[in-house]
Structure formats: C-alpha cells, structure tokens
ZADRENKE-708573 format. One record per atom (N, C-alpha, C): residue number from 1; chain; x negated, z negated, y negated. Coordinates in nm, 3 decimals, always signed. Example, Ala and Ser with C-alpha at 12.3 -4.5 7.8 and 13.67 -1.06 7.14 Angstrom:
BEGIN
site n:1	chain:A	px:-1.319	pz:-0.780	py:+0.569 .
site n:1	chain:A	px:-1.230	pz:-0.780	py:+0.450 .
site n:1	chain:A	px:-1.320	pz:-0.780	py:+0.330 .
site n:2	chain:A	px:-1.285	pz:-0.708	py:+0.225 .
site n:2	chain:A	px:-1.367	pz:-0.714	py:+0.106 .
site n:2	chain:A	px:-1.290	pz:-0.787	py:-0.003 .
This chain:
BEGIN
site n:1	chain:A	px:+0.544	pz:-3.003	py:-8.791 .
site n:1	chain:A	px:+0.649	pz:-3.039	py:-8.696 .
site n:1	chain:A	px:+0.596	pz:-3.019	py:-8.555 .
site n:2	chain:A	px:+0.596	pz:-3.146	py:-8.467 .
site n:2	chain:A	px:+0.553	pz:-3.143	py:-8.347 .
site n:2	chain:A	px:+0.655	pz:-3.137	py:-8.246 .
site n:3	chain:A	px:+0.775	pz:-3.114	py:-8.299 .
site n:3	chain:A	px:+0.923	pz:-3.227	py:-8.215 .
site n:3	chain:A	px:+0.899	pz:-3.076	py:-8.076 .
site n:4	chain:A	px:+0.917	pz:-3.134	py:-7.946 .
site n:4	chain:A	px:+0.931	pz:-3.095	py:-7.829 .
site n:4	chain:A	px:+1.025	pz:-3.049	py:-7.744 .
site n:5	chain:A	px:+1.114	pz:-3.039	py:-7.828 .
site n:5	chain:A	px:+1.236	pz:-3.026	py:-7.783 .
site n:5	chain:A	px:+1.412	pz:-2.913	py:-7.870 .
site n:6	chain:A	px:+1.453	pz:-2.852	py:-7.792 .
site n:6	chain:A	px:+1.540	pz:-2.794	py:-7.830 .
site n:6	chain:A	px:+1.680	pz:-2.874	py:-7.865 .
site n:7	chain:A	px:+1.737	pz:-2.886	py:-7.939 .
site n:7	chain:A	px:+1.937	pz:-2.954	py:-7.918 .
site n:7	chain:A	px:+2.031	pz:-2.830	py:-7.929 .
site n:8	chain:A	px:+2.113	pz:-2.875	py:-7.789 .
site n:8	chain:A	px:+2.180	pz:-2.701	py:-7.755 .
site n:8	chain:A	px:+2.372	pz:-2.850	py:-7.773 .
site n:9	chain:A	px:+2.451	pz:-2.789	py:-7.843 .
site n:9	chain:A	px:+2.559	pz:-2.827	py:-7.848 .
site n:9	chain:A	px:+2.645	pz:-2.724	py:-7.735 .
site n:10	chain:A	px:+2.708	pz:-2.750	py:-7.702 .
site n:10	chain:A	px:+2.828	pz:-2.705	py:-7.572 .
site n:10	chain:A	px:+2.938	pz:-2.683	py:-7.684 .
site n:11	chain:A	px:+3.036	pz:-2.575	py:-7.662 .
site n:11	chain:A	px:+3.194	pz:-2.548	py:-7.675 .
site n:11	chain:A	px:+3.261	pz:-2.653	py:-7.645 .
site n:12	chain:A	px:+3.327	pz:-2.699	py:-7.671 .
site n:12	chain:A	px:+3.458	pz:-2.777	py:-7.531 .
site n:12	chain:A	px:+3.592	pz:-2.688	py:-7.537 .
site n:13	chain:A	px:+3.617	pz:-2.540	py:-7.629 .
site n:13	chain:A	px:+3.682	pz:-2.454	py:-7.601 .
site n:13	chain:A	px:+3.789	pz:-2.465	py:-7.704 .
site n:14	chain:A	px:+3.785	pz:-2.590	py:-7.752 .
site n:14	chain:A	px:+3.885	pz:-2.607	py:-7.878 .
site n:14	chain:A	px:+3.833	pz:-2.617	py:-8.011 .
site n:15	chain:A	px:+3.762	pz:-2.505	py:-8.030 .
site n:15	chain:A	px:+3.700	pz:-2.564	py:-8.177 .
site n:15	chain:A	px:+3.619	pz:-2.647	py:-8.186 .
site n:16	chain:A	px:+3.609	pz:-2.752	py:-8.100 .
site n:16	chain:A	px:+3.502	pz:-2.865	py:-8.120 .
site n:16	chain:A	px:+3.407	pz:-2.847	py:-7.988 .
site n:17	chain:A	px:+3.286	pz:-2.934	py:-8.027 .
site n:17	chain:A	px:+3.127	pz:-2.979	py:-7.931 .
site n:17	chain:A	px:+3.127	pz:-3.068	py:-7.923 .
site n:18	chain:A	px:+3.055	pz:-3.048	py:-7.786 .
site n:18	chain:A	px:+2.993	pz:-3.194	py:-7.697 .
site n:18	chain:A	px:+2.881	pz:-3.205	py:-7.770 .
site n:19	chain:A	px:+2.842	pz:-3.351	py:-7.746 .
site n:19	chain:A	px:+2.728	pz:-3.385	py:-7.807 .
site n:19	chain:A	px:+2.585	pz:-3.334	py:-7.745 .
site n:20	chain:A	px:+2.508	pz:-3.349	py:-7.845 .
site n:20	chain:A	px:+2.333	pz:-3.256	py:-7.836 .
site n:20	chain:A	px:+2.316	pz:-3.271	py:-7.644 .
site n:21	chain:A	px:+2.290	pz:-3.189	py:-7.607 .
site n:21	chain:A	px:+2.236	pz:-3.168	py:-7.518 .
site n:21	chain:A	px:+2.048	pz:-3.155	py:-7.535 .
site n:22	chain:A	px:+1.911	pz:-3.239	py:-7.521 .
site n:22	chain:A	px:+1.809	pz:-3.226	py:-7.549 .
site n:22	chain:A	px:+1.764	pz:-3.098	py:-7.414 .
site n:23	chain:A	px:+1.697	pz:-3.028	py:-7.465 .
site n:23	chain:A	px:+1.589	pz:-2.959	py:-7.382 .
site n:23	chain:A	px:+1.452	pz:-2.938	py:-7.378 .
site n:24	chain:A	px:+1.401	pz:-2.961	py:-7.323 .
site n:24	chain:A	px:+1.201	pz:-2.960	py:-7.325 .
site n:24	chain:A	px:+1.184	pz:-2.830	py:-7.361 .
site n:25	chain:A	px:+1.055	pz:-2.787	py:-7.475 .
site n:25	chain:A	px:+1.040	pz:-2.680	py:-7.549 .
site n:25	chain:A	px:+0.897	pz:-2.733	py:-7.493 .
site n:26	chain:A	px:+0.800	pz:-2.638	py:-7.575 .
site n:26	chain:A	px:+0.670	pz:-2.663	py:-7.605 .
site n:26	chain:A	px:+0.634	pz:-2.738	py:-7.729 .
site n:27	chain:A	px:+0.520	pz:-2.716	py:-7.778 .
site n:27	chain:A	px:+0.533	pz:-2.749	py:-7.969 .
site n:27	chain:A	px:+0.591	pz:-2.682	py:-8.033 .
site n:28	chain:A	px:+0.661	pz:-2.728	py:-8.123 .
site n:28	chain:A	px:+0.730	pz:-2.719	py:-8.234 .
site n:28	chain:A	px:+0.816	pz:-2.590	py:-8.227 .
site n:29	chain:A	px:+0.916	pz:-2.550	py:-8.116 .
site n:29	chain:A	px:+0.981	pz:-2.450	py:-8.128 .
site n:29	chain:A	px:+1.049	pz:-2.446	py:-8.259 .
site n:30	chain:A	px:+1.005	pz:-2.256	py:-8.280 .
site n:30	chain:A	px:+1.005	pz:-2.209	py:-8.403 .
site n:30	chain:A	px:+1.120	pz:-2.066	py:-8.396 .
site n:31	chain:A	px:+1.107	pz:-2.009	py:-8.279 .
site n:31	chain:A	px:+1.208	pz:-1.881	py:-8.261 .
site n:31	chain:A	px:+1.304	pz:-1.904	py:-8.159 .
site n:32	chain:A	px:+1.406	pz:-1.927	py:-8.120 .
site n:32	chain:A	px:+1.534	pz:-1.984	py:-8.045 .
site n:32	chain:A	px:+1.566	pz:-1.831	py:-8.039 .
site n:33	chain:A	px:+1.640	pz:-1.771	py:-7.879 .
site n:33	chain:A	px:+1.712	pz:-1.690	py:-7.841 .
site n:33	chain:A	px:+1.811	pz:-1.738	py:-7.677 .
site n:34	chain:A	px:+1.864	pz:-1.654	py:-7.693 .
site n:34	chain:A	px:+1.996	pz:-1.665	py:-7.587 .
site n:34	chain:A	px:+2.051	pz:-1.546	py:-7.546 .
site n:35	chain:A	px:+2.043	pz:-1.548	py:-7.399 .
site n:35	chain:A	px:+2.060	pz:-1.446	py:-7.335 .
site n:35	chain:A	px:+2.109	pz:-1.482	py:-7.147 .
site n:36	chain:A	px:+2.172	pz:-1.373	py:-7.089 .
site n:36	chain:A	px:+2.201	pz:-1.391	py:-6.974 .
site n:36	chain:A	px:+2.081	pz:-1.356	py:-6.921 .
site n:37	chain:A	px:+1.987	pz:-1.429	py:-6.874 .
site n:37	chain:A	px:+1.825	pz:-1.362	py:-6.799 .
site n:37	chain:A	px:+1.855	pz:-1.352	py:-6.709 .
site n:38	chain:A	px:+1.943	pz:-1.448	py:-6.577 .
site n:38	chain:A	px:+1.922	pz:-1.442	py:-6.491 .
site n:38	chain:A	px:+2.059	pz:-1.345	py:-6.374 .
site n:39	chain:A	px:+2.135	pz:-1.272	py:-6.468 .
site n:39	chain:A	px:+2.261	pz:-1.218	py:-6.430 .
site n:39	chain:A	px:+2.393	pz:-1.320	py:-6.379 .
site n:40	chain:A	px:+2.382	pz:-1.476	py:-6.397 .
site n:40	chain:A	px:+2.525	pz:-1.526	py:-6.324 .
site n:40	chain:A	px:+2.593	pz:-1.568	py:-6.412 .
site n:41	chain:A	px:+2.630	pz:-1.525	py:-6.570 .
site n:41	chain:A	px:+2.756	pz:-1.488	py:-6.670 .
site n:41	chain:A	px:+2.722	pz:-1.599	py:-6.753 .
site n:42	chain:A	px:+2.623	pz:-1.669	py:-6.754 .
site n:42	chain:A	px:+2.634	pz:-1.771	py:-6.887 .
site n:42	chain:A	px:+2.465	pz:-1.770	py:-6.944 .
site n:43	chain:A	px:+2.476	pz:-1.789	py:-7.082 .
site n:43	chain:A	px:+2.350	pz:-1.789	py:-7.125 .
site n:43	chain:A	px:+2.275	pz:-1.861	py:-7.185 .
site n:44	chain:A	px:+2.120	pz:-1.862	py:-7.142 .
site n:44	chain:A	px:+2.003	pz:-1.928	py:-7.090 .
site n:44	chain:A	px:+1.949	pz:-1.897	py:-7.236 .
site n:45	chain:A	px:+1.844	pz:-1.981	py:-7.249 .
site n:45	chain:A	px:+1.777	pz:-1.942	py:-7.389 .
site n:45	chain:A	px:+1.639	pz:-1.991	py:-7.376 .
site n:46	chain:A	px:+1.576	pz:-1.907	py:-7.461 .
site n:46	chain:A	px:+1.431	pz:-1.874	py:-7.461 .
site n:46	chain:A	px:+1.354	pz:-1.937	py:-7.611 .
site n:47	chain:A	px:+1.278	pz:-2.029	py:-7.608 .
site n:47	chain:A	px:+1.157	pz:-2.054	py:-7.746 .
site n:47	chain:A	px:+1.072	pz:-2.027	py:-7.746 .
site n:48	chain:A	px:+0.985	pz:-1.967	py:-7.876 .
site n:48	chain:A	px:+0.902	pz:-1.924	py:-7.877 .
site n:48	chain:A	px:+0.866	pz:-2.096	py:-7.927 .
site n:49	chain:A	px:+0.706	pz:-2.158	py:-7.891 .
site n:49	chain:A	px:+0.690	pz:-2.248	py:-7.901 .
site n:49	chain:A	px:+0.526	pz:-2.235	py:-8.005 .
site n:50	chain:A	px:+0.556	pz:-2.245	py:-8.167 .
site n:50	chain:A	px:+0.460	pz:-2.240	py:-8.207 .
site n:50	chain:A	px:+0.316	pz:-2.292	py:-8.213 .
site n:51	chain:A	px:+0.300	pz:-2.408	py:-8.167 .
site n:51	chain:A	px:+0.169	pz:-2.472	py:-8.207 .
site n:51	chain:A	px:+0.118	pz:-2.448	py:-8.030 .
site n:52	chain:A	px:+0.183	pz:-2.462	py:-7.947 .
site n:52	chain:A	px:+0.135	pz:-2.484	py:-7.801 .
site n:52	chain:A	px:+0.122	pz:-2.346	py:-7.775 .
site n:53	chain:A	px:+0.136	pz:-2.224	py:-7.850 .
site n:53	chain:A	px:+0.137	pz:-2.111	py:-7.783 .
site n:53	chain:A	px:+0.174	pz:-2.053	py:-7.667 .
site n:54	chain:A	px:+0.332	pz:-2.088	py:-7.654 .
site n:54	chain:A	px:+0.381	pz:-2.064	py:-7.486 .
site n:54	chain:A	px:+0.511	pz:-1.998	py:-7.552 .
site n:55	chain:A	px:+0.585	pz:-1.925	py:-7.466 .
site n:55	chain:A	px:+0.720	pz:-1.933	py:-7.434 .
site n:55	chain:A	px:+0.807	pz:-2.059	py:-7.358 .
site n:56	chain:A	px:+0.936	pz:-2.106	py:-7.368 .
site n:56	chain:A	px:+1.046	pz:-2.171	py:-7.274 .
site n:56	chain:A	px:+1.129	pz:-2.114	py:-7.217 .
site n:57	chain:A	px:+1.128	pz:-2.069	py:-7.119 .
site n:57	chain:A	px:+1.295	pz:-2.007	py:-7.050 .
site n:57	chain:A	px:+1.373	pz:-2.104	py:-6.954 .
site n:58	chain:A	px:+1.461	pz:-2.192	py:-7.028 .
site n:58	chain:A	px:+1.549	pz:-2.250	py:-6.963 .
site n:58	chain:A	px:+1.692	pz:-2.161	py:-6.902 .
site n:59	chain:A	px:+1.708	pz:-2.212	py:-6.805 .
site n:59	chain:A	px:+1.791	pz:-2.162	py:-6.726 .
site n:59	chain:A	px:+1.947	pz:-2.226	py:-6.738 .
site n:60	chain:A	px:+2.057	pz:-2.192	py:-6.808 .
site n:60	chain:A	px:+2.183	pz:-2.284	py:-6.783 .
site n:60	chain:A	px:+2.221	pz:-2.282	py:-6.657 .
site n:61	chain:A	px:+2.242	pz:-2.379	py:-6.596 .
site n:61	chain:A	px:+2.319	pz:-2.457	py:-6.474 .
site n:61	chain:A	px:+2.444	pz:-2.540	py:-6.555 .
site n:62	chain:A	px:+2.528	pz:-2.553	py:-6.607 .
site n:62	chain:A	px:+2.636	pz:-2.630	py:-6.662 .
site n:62	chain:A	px:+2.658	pz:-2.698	py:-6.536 .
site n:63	chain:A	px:+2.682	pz:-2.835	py:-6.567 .
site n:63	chain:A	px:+2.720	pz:-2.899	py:-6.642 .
site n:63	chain:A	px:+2.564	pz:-2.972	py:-6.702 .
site n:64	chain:A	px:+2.494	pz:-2.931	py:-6.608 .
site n:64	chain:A	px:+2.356	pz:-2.988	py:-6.665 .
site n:64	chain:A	px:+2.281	pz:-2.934	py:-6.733 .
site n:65	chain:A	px:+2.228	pz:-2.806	py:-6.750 .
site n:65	chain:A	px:+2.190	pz:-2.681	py:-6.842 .
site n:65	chain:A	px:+2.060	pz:-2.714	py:-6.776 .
site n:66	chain:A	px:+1.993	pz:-2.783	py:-6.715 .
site n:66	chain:A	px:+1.801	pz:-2.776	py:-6.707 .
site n:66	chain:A	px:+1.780	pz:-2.753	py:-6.582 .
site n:67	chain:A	px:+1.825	pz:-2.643	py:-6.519 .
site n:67	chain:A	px:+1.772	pz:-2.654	py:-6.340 .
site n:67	chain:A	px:+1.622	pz:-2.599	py:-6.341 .
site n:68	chain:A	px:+1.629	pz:-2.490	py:-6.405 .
site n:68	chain:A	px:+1.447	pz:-2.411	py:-6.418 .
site n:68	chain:A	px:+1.417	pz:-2.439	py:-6.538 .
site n:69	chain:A	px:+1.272	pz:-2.475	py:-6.564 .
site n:69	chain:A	px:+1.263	pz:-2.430	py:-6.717 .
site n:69	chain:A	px:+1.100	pz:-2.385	py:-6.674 .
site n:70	chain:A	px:+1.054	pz:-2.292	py:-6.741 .
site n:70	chain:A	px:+0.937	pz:-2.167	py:-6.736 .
site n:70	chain:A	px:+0.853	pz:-2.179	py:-6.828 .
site n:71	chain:A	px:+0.743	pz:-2.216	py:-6.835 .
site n:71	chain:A	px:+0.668	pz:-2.223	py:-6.946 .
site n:71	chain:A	px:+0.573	pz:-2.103	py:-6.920 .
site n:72	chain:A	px:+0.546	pz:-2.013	py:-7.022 .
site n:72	chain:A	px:+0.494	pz:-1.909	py:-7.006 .
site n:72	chain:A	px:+0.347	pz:-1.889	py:-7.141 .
site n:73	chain:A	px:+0.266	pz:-1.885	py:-7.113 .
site n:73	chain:A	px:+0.114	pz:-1.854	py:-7.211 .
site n:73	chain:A	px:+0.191	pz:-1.752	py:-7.316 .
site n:74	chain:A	px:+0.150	pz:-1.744	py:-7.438 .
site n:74	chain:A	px:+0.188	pz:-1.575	py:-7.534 .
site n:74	chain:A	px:+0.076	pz:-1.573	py:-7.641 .
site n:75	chain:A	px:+0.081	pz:-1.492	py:-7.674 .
site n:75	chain:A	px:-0.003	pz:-1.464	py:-7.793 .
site n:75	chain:A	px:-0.016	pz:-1.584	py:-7.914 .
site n:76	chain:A	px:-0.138	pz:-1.607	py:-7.935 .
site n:76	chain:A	px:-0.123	pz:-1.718	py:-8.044 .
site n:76	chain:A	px:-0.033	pz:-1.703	py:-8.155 .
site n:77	chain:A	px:+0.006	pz:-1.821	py:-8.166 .
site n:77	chain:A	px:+0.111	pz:-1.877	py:-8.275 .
site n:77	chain:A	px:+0.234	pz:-1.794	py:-8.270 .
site n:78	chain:A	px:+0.319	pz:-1.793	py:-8.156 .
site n:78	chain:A	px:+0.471	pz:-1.682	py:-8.135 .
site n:78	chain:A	px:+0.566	pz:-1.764	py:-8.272 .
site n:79	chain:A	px:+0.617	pz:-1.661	py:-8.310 .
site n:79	chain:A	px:+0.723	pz:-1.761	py:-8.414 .
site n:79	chain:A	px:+0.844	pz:-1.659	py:-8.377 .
site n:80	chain:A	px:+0.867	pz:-1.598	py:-8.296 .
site n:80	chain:A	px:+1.040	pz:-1.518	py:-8.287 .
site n:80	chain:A	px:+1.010	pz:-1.512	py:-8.129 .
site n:81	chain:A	px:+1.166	pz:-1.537	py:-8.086 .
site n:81	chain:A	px:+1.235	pz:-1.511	py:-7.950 .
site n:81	chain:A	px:+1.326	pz:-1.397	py:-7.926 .
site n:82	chain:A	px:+1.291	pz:-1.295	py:-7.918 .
site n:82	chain:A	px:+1.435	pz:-1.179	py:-7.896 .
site n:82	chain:A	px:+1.465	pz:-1.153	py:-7.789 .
C-alpha cells in the first residue's frame, strides 16, 4: 500500500458526517493519532508514515483542516502515532 493520503470524516453534531475530507500523509500511513498539539481546542492529527519514513502533523483550521502540515524524518519504518 502506497496510498498518500489520510480520510478524516467531520461530526455535523447530529449523529451524522460530512463527507471524506483527503489529507497529504507520506507513504502508506500506517499509525493515525489525534491530539490538541497546538493548544486552540480542536484536534490535529499525526501519521506515522511507513514506507517514506517520516511523521505528518497536520494542523486543524476548520472549516478547511490543512493550514500547516509538517513532515518530519523518524526512525525507519514508524508504524504507531501516540
């Protein structure tokens, strides 16, 4: 699996989602996490990107979710995001 990309679905607050939102990963993200990184109350999520050997830290901006995204070097072959 080469696919490049994350699909993050949105709330709409009633039980139901907006449709896939795509996000740029590295190769073949393998470990998905979510977290407030940057302290302003909504949360951003992080891939560990297996074959390219990087991290992703996208940044949520809603309504668009992609204002930063961070590609970071890690140890060969990362397979978990915590």
């Amino acid at each position: 699996m080469s696919r490049k990309q994350a699909d993050v679905l949105i709330g709409n607050g009633d039980g139901t989602f907006s449709g896939p939102i795509s996000l740029p990963t590295g190769n073949s993200p393998i470990g998905l996490a979510s977290a407030d990184l940057n302290g302003d109350g909504t949360l951003d999520l992080v891939t560990a990107n297996n074959t390219s050997n990087t991290v992703t830290v996208t940044l949520n901006t809603l309504p668009f979710f992609v204002e930063c995204i961070f590609n970071f070097s890690s140890n060969r072959y990362p397979s978990a995001a915590v």
